[in-house]
C-alpha positions as CSV (number, residue, x, y, z in Angstrom):
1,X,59.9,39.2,83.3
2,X,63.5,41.0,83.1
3,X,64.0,42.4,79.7
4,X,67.1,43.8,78.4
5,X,68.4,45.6,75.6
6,X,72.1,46.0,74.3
7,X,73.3,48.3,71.5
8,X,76.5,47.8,69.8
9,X,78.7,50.3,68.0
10,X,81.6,52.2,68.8
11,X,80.3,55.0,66.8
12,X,77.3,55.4,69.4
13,X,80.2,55.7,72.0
14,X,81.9,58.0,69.9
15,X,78.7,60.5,69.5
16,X,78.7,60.1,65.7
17,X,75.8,58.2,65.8
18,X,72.6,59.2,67.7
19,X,71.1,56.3,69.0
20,X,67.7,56.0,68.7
21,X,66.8,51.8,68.8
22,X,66.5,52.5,72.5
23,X,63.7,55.2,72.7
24,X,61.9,52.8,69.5
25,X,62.6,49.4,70.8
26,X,61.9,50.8,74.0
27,X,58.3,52.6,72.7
28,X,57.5,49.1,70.8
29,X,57.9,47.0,73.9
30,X,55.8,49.2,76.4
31,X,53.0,48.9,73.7
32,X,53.1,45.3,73.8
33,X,53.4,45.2,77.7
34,X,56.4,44.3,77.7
35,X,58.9,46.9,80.6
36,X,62.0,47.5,79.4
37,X,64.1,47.0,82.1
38,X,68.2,47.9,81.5
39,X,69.9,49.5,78.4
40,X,73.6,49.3,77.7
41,X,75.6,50.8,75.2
42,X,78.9,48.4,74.4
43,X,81.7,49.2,71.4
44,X,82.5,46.6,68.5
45,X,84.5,44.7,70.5
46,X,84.1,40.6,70.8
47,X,85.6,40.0,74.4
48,X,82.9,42.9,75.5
49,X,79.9,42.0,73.5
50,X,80.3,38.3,74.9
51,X,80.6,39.4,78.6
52,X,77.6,41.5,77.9
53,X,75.3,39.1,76.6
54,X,76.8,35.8,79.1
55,X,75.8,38.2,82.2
56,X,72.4,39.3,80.4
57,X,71.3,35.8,79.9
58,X,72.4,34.4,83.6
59,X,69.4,37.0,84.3
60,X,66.8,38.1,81.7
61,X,64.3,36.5,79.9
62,X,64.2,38.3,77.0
63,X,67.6,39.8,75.6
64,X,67.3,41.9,72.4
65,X,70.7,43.0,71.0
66,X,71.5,45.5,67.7
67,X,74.1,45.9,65.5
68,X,76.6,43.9,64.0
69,X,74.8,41.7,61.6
70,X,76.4,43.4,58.7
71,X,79.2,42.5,56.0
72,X,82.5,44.5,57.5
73,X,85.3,43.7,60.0
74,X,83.6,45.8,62.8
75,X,80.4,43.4,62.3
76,X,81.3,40.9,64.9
77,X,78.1,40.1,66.8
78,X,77.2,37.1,64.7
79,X,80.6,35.3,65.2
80,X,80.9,36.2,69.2
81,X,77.1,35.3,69.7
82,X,78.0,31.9,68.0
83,X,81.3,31.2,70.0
84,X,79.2,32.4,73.1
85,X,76.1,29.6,72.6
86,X,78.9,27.3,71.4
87,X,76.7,27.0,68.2
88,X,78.6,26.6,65.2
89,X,77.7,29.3,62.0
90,X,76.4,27.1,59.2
91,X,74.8,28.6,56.0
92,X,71.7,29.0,55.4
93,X,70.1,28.5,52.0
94,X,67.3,31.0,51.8
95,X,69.4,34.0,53.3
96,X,72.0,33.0,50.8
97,X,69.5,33.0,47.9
98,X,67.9,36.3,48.6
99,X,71.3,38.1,49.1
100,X,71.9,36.3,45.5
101,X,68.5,37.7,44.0
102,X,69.0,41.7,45.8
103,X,71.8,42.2,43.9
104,X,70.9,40.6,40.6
105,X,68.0,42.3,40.5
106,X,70.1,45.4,40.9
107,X,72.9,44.5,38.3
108,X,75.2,44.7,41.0
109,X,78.2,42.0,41.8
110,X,78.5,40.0,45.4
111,X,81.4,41.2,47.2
112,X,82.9,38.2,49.0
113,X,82.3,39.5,52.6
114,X,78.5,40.0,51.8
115,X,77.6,36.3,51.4
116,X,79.4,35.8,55.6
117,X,75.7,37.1,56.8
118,X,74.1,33.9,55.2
119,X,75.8,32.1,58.1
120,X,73.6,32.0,60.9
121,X,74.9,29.7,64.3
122,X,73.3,26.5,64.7
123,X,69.6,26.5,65.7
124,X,68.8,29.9,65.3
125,X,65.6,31.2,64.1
126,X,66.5,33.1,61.0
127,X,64.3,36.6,60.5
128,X,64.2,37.5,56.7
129,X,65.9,41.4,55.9
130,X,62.9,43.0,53.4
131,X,65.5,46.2,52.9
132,X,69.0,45.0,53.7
133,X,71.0,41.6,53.2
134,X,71.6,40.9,57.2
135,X,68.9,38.6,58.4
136,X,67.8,39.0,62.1
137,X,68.3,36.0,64.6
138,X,66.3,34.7,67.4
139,X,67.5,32.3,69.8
140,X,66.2,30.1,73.0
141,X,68.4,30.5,75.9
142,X,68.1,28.8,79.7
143,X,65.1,31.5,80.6
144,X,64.0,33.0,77.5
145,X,64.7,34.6,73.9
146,X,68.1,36.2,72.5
147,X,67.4,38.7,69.6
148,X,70.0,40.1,67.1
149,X,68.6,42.6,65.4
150,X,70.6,45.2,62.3
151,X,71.8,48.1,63.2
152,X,70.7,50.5,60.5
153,X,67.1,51.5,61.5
154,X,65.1,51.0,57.9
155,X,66.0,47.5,58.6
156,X,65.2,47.1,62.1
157,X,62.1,48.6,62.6
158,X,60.1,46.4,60.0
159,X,61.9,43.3,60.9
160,X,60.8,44.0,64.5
161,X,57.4,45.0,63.2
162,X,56.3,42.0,60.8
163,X,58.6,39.1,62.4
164,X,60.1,39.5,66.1
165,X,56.5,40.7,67.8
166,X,54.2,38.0,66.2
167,X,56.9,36.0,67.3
168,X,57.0,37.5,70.8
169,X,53.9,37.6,71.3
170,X,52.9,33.5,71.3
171,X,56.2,32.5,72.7
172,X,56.9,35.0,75.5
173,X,54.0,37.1,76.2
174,X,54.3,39.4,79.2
175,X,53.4,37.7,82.7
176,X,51.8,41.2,84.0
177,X,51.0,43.0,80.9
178,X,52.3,46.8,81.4
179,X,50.0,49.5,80.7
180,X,51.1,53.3,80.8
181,X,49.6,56.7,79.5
182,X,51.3,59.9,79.1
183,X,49.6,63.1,79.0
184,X,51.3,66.0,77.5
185,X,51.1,69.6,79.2
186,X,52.4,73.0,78.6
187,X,52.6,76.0,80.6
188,X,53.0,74.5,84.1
189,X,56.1,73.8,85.4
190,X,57.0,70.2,86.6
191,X,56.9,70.8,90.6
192,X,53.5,73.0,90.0
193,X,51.5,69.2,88.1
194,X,52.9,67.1,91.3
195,X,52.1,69.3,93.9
196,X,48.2,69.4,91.9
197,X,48.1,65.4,90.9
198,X,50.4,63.6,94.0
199,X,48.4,63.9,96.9
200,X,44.5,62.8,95.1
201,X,46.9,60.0,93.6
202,X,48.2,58.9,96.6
203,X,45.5,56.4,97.2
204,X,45.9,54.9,93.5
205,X,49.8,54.9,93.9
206,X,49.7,52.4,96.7
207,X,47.2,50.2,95.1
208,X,49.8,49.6,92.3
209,X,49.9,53.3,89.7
210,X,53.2,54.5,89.1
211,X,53.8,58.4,88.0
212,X,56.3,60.2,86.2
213,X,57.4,62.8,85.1
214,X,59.7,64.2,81.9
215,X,60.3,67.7,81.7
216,X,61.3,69.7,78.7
217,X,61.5,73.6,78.1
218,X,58.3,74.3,78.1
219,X,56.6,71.3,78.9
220,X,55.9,68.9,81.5
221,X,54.9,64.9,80.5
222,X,53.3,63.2,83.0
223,X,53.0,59.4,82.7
224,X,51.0,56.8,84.3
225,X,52.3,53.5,84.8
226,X,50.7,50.0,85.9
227,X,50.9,46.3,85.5
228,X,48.8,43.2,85.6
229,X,44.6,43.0,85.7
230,X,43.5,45.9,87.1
231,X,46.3,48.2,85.1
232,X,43.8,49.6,82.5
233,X,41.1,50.6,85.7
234,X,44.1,52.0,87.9
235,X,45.3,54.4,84.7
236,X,41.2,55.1,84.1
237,X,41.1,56.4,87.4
238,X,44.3,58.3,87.6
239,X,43.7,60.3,84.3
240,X,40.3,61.5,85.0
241,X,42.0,63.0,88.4
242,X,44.9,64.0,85.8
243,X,42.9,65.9,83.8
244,X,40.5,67.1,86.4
245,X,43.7,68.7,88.2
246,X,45.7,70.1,85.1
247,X,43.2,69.6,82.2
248,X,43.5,73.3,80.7
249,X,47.3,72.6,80.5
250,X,47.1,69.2,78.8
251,X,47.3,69.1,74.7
252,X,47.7,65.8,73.8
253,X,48.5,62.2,75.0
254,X,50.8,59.3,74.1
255,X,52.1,60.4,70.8
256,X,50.1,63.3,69.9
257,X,52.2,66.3,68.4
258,X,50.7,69.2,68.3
259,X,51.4,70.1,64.7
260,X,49.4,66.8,64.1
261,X,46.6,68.1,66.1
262,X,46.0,71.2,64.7
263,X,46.1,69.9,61.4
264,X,43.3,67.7,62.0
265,X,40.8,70.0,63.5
266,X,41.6,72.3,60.3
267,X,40.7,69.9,58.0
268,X,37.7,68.7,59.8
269,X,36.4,72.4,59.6
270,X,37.7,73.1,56.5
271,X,39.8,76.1,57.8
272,X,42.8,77.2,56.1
273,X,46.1,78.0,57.2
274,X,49.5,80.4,55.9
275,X,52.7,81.0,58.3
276,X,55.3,84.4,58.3
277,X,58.4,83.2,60.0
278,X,61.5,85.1,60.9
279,X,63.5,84.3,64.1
280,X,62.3,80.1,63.6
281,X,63.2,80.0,59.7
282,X,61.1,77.6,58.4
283,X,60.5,75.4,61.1
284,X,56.9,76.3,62.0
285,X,56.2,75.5,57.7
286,X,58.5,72.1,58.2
287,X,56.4,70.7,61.3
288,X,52.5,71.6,59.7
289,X,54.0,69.9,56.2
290,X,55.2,66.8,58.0
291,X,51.8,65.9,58.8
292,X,50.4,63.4,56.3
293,X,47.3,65.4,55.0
294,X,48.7,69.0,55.6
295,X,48.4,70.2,51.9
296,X,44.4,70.4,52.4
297,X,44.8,73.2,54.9
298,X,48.0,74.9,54.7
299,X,47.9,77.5,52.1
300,X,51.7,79.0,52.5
301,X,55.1,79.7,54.6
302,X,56.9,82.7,54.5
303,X,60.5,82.5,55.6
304,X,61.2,86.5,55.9
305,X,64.4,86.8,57.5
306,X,65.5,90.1,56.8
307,X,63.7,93.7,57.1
308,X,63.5,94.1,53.7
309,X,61.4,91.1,53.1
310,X,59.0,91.5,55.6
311,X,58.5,95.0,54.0
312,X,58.6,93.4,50.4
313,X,56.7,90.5,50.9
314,X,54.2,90.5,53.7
315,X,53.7,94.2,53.8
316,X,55.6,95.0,57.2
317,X,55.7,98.7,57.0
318,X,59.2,100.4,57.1
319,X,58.2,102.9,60.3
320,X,56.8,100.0,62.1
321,X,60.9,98.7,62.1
322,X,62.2,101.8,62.5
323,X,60.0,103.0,65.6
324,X,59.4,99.5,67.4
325,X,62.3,97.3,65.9
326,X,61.9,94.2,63.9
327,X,61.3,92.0,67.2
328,X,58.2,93.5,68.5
329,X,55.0,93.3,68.8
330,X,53.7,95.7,65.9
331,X,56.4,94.1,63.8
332,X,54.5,90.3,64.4
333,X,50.9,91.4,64.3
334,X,51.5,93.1,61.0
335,X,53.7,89.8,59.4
336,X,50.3,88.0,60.5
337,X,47.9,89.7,59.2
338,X,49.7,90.9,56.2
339,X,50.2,87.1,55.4
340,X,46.6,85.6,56.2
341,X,45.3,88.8,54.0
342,X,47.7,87.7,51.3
343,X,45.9,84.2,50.8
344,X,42.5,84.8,52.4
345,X,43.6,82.0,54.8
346,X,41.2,81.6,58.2
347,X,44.2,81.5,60.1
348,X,48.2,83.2,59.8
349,X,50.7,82.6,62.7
350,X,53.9,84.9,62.8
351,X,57.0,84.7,64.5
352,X,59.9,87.5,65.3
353,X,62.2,87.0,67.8
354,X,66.2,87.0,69.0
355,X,67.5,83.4,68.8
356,X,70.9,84.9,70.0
357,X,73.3,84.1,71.6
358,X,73.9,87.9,70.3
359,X,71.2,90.5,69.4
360,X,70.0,91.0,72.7
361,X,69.3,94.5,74.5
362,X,68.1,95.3,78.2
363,X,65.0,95.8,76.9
364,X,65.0,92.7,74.6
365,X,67.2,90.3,76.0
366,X,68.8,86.9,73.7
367,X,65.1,84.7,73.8
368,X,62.5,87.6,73.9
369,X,59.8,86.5,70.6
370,X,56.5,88.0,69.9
371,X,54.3,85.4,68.1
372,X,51.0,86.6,66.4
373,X,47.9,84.4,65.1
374,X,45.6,86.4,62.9
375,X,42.0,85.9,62.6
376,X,39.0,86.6,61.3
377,X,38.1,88.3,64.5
378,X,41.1,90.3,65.1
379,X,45.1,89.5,66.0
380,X,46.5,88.4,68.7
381,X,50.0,88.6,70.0
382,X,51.6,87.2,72.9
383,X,55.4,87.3,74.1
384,X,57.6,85.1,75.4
385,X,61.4,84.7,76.5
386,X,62.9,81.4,75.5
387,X,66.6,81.4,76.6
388,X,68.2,78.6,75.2
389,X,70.7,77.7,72.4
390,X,69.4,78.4,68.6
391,X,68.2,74.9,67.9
392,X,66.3,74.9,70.8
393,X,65.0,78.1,70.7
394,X,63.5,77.7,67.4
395,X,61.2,74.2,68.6
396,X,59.9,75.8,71.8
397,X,59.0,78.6,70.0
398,X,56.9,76.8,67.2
399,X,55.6,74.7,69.9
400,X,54.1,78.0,71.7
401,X,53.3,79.2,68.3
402,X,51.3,75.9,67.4
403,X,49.9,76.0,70.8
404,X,48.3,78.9,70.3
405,X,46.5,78.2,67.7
406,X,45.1,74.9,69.2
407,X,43.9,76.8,72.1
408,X,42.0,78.9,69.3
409,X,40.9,76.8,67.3
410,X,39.4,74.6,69.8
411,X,37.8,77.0,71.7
């Protein structure tokens, strides 16, 4: 089954936009076996959104565009899509009724050009918007299933969610379900895990396993592909030589994130946790309070940017600065420890480091961070050089920093 996926918007083009439906859509359909197979990204532009579609349905079973559905003059997919199918846009009652009843119910008037989205073209399948006022549309073509979905994302994802898979899933369920498992390693480099994992694949690869490989600063992803009935044994098989091979680099799989992880095990031992950050400014406290859950373990986060504050708040002593600098090792164990002793937390991770792109000495180049996890049993500090740009920076080095304490914490 050929399945495609077309995003419209100019401002995608533009850059203004990030455009995320295709990593989601994309996620969503692997999960239900489906393998996305081409992505396009087209402007609002009729005689281009047409062409688009006409050559995706000549080849594709299942065609699932975004964007468009909505009430302004650069919301054109509906029309062309109709003129396309040569299906005439009618109205239809219910979509007109709950656009009616949203903004009643917020004591709002109906500009004109909202009421266009209840007309939907002839014979389409109409998928009710819980949090917008453009309904979704689902159409049979010669092979298969056209899908307009809305563009903004809070719309989207539970329309997808609650109405296009259920939908999906009796009318056009994948011929050779695909199965895939990613495992999630750091401290390898990418041509270190294939020259470990190809060759003891080899044999599974030419019974049908696929392998890949994604790699970030920092980390290597390493993905395991297959279709049809003996998918789920193939993958079996290739993880426990996976693991076998790299195990001691591998953190998660699938979706784990680390900070996720971590705050699990906490709260399963009922360990606590505080954070001291300098050179990543709040990120490593942003990522543990994401997690659902994180308030049970996570005491407090420390954003202690300049000297001053690390002197006035956590402790730092002022000839520690002057003698080893504010990056350094003496500087980081003593942020750590004086925050853990602070709160009586089990645990207290620390960062100091020079994001750049100034700063930097021969001796301490742009990227050099010392990050510090105090214990119980003692501090420990390790160092790292992470040349990159700021942004990036700052995530790989609460990544090692979170990493680090996983590898503690779980022994």
């Amino acid at each position: 089954m050929r399945v495609e996926l077309i995003n419209t918007g100019t401002e995608l083009l533009m850059g203004r936009v990030l455009n995320i439906h295709q990593q989601w859509l994309g996620q969503q359909l692997a999960l239900a076996g489906y393998e996305l197979g081409f992505q396009q990204t087209i402007p609002d532009n009729g005689e281009v959104i047409q062409a688009a579609v006409r050559d995706s349905i000549s080849r594709c079973e299942l065609i699932i565009v975004t964007g468009g559905l909505g009430p302004t003059s650069d919301d054109i997919t509906r029309e062309r899509i109709a003129e396309l199918l040569e299906a005439p846009l009618e109205e239809h009652a219910e979509t007109r009724q709950r656009i009616v009843s949203r903004f009643k119910n917020r004591n709002r008037s109906i500009p004109n050009a909202v009421m266009g989205q209840a007309l939907v073209p002839q014979g389409a399948k109409v998928l009710p918007n819980d949090y917008g006022t453009a309904p979704g549309l689902m159409m049979q073509t010669c092979k298969g299933w056209l899908i307009l979905l809305p563009g903004p994302p809070r719309e989207l994802h539970p329309m997808y969610i609650n109405h296009v898979a259920p939908i999906l899933a009796k009318e056009l369920p994948p011929e050779k379900p695909l199965s895939t498992r990613t495992f999630k390693t750091m401290g390898i480099g990418e041509s270190s895990v294939e020259e470990l994992i190809s060759e003891p694949l080899n044999e599974l690869i030419a019974s049908g396993l696929r392998i890949g490989y994604c790699a970030r600063m920092g980390e290597v992803d390493v993905r395991l592909t297959a279709c049809g009935a003996k998918a789920l044994s193939l993958i079996k098989q290739g993880e426990e030589t996976v693991r076998k091979r790299v195990g001691k680099y591998i953190y998660g799989v699938d979706d784990d994130l680390l900070e996720g992880m971590v705050v699990r095990v906490l709260t399963e031992r009922k360990e606590s946790l505080v954070v001291a950050e300098s050179c990543t400014g709040g990120l490593l406290s942003h990522r543990i309070t994401n997690v659902p859950g994180s308030s049970s373990v996570f005491l407090a986060g420390y954003c202690t940017y300049s000297n001053e504050s690390k002197e006035n708040t956590l402790g730092v002593l002022s000839e520690s600065i002057d003698s080893d600098g504010a990056v350094s090792e003496r500087v980081a164990r003593e942020m750590a420890e004086g925050a853990r002793l602070r709160h009586g937390a089990d645990y207290a991770l620390a960062t100091t480091g020079i994001a750049g792109p100034t700063g930097g000495t021969k001796e301490k180049p742009v990227g050099t961070v010392f990050i510090a996890l105090a214990t119980p049993q003692g501090t420990e500090v390790m160092k790292e050089c992470n040349r990159s740009d700021r942004e990036t920076f700052k995530i790989v080095t609460t990544q090692q920093a979170l990493n680090l304490l996983r590898q503690v914490i779980e022994g």
